[in-house]
N, C-alpha and C positions, 0 to 999 in steps of 0.2 A: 116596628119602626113608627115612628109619630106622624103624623100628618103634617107636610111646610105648612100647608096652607092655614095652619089653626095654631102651631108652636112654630118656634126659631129654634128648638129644639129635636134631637133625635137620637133615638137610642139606637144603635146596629149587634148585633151578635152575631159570634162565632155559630161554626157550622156546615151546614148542609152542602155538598158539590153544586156546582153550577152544569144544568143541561137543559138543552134545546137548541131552539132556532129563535132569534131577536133583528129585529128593524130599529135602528136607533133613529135619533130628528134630521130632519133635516142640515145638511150643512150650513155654520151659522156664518161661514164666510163667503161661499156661493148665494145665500140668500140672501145677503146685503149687496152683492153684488149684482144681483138678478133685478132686484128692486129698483136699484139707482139704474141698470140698461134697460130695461122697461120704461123708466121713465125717461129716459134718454130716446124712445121706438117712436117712431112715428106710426100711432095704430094703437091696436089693442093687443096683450100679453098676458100670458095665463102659464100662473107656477103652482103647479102640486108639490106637496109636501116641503112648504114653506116649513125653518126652524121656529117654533111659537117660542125662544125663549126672548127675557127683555132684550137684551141686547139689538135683534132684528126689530122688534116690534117699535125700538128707538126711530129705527130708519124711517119704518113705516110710520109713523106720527110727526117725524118730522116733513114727509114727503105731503101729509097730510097738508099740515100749516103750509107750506108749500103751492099748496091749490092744485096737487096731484094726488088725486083718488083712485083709491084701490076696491072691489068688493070681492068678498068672500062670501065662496058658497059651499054648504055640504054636496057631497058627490058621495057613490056608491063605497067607496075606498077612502072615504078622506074626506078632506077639504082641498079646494081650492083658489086660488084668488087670482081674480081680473085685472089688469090696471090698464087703463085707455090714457095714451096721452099724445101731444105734436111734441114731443121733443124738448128740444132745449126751449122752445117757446111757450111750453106747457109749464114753465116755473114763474112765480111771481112772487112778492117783494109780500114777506106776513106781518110784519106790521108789531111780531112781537119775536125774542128770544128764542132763538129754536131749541127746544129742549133736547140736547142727547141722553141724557139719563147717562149711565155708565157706560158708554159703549164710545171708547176712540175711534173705533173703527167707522161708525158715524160722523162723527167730528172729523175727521181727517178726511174719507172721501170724499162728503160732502164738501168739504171747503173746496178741494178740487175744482169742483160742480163750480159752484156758488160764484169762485174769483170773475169767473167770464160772462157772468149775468148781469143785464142791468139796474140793477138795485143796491139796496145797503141789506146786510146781513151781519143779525149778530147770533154764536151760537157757542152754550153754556152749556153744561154738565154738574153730575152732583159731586159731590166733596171726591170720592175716591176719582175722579176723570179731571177733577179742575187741578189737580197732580201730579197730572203725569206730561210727558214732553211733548208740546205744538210747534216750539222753533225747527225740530224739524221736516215739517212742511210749511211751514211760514214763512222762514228762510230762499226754499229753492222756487217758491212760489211767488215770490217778490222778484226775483229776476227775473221770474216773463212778465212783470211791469203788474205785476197784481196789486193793488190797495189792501193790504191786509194787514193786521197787528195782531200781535197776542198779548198775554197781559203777565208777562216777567216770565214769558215764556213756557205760559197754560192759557188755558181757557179761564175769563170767555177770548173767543176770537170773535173782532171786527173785521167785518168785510166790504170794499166800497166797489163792488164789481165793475168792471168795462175790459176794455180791448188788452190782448195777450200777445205775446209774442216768443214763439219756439227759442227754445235755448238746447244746446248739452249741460245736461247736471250728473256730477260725480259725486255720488252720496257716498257720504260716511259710515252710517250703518247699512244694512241690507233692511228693507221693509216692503211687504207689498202693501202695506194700508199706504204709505209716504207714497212706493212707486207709483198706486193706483190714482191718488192724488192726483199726482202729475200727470198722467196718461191721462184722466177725465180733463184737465185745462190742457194739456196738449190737443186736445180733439176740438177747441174753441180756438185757438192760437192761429196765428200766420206761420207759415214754415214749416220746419221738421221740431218736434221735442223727441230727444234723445237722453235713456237714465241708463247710466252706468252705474254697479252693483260692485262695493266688492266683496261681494256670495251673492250667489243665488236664494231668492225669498220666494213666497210664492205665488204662482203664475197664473193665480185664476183669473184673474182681468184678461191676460192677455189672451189665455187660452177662450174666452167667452168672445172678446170681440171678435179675434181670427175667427171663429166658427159664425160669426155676427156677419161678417164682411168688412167689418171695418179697415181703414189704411194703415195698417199696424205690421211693423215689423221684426222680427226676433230675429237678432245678428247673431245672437248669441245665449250662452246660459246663464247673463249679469247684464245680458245689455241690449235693449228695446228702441224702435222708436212709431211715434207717430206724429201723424199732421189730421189736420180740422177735416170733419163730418159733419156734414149737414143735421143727418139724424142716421139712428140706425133703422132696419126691420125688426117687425112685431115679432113675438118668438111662442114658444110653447117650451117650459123645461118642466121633467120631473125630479126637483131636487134631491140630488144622491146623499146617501145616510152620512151625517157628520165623523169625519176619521177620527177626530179630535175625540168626539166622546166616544166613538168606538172601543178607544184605547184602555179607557177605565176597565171594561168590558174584558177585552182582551190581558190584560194585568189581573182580575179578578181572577180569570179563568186558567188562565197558567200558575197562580201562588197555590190556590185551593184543591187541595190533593182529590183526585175522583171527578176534576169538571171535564166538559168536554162540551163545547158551544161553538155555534155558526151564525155569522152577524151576516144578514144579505141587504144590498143593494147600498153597501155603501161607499164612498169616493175613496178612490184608489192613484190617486194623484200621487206621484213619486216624490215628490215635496211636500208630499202632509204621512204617508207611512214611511216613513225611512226609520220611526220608531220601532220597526218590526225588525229591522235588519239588526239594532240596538237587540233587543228581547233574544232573537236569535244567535247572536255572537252570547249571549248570557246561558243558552241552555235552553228557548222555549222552545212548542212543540207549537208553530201554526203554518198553514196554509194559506194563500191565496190563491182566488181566481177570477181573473176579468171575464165579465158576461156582456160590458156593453159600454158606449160613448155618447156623454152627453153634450149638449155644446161646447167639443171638445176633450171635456172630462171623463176621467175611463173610473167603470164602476163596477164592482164585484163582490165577492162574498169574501170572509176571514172564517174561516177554522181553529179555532183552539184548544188545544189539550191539553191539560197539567202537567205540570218538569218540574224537576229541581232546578235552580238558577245558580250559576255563580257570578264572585262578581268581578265586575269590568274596569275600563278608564272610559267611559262618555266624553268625546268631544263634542261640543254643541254644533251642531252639524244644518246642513242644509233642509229648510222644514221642521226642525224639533226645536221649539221653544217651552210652545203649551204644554208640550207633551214629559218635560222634564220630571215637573213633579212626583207624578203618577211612574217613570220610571223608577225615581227616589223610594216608592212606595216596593217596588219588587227589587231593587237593591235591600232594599233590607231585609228583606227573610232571605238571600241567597246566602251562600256560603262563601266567606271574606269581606274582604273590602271595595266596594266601590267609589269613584274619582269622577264626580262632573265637573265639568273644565270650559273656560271660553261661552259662560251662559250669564253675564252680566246682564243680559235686556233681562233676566227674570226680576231684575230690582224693579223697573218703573211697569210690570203690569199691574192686574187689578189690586195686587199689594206685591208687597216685598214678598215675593215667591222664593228667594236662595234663606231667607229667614224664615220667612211662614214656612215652608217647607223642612223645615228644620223643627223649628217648635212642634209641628205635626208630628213629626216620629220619635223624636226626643220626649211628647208626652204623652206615646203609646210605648214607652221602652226600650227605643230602638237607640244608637250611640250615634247619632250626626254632629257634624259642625259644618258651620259655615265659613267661605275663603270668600276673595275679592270676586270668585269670577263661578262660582261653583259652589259645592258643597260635597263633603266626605262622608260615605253611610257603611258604618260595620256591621254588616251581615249578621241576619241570627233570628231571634222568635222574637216575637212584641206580645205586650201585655194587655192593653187595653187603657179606658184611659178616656180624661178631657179631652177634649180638641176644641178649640177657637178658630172660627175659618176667616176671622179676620174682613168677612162682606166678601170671601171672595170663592167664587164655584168653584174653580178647580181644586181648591184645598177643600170644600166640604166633601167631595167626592172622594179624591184622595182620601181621606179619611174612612170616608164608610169604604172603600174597598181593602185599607191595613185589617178594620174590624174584623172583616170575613176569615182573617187568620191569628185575631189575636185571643190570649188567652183569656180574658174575658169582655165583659161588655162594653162599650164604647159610646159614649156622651159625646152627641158633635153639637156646638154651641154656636147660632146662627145658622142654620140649616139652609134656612130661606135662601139662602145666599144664589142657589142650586136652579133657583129661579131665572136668573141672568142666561142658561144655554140650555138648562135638560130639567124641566118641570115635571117631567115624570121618572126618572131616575131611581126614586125609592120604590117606585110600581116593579118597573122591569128589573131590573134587581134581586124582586122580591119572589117574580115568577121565573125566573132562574132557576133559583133556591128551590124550590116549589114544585119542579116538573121531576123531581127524582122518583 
């Protein structure tokens, strides 16, 4: 395999079973989350095994500009990073464009943040984020009286921060970057803010501040509320292995006849694996087990063994977005057909996922099409093949893990892309392959 760091290019081969034992990064949704209630702590905060891919490191640069400082330092195990702040009074006015780089998930909390501060804020993204949808946090953040615009309904977003006031909001999609949004300006607001869901998204805000102390309430599986905090308490987390990219992981390891791998210490949140429950209605052969709870979040090991798979109907379900593709990827070597359904938000992530997602197997040999809300995968062997990841990680990954089963070599075109959540991805991968 090529090196990202030196090509945009990458060759993967067929081959060798996958075995051992692997640590995947940090979760990269807990570590943006961890970030922004650190600097929400009144005190000093210290997170091991922060996710180093861009997307977090967005957070972190803009907390920067911000006038909130983090340091990092090696430790016997890792790394770790400090971040000392007073809270909401630890933020001030930067004077320039806050860069999000590709990461909504930035841009969206943040603005949370940002509406109940006393300053102006304006905050930009690069071409693939300036794309995607802000009206809806824009929207529900204007009725607690927020000064904010977007700009035709992306970024940049203008921000003219001051006083908030609790509402009830009935969102239209399910989100937790939107929900979390709104919870961070409901923790500034007068009153109660109240978000009602219809589906459950995921819960890690909520779950972090309950374990925080904060005024936050869960009525229910769709519906939250809180009211205004001073600040929180300092904290100590050790960020649990991202599910997200576990999954790659776990999909490698059940297509490739002969694997047999164990992912430890990573989050096991019932709204980020419910892709497991997927894999197992198809035929896979894994395990779980919870060893432990982290402010809040329950973390444990997965087990995987090689199956045949067949295939299924995917309803897009509660917690499986990201993780679509990468089923797409073991739909296709099952036996028949598979039906994903009801996964429309795959249009406006980092690319058109129900397309790039298509293109991907369709130019490794595989028979997809795409519908309004999903896409159809006929079962069977792949060849090998181009791949274009379109600047976006999950499809470059997707890709090098169809490789591991197709019948020849596999060319993934923007590699780099990999950069965005799992910069080592081609390592661990590699020593997988390697430990036989």
């Amino acid at each position: 395999m090529n090196n990202p760091a030196s090509s945009s290019r990458a060759i993967f081969k067929p081959g060798e079973p996958l075995r051992g034992v692997i640590s995947v990064p940090g979760c990269k949704g807990i570590s943006h989350r961890a970030l922004l209630l650190a600097a929400l702590s009144d005190g000093g905060s210290v997170l091991r095994g922060l996710s180093l891919g861009g997307d977090v490191k967005s957070t972190l640069a803009v907390l920067e500009q911000l006038k909130i400082h983090a340091t990092a330092t090696a430790t016997a195990t890792g790394s770790e990073l400090s971040l000392q702040s007073r809270g909401y009074d630890q933020f001030a006015e930067s004077g320039e464009p806050l860069e999000c780089g590709n990461s909504g998930t930035t841009m969206r909390m943040l603005s949370g943040i940002l509406v109940g501060r006393p300053f102006q804020s304006v905050l930009i993204g690069d071409e693939s984020l300036s794309t995607r949808p802000m009206a809806r946090i824009v929207d529900p953040l204007q009725m607690m009286g927020a000064e904010i615009e977007s700009t035709d309904g992306h970024s940049p977003i203008q921000i003219n921060g001051g006083a908030l006031t609790g509402c009830r909001h009935d969102l239209s999609v399910a989100s937790g970057q939107v929900k979390s949004a709104l919870l961070f300006a409901g923790m500034q607001a007068s009153g109660w803010t109240e978000i009602h869901e219809p589906a459950p998204s995921r819960d890690h805000t909520e779950r972090m501040l309950s374990a925080l102390g904060a005024p936050i309430e869960i009525l229910n599986s769709r519906t939250v509320r809180v009211r205004a905090v001073g600040a929180l308490a300092p904290f100590t987390i050790e960020i649990p292995g991202d599910a997200s990219s576990a999954a790659f992981f776990v999909v490698a390891a059940t297509i490739v006849p002969g694997s047999e791998i164990t992912i430890r210490g990573v989050g096991l949140n019932p709204l980020r694996v419910s892709y497991l429950d997927v894999l197992t209605e198809m035929g896979a052969d894994i395990e779980r087990e919870i060893t432990d709870e982290r402010l809040g979040e329950l973390v444990g090991n997965i087990t995987v063994r090689s199956a045949p798979l067949s295939g299924v109907v995917i309803k897009s379900r509660e917690g499986i977005i990201d993780e679509l593709p990468i089923l797409a990827v073991a739909a296709a070597t099952a036996v028949g057909e598979t039906t994903i359904t009801g996964a429309a938000e795959m249009r406006v992530k980092e690319s058109d996922r129900i397309s790039t997602t298509v293109a991907m197997l369709n130019a490794l040999g595989s028979r997809a099409v795409a519908t309004d809300d999903g896409l159809k995968i006929e079962g069977g062997s792949l060849l090998g093949g181009a791949v274009e990841t379109h600047g976006d990680h999950r499809i470059a990954m997707c890709a090098a893990v169809a490789a591991l089963v197709a019948a020849g070599h596999t060319e993934i075109i923007g590699w780099d892309a990999v950069q965005v959540s799992y910069p080592g991805f081609d390592v661990d991968l590699a020593r997988l392959r390697e430990s036989n």
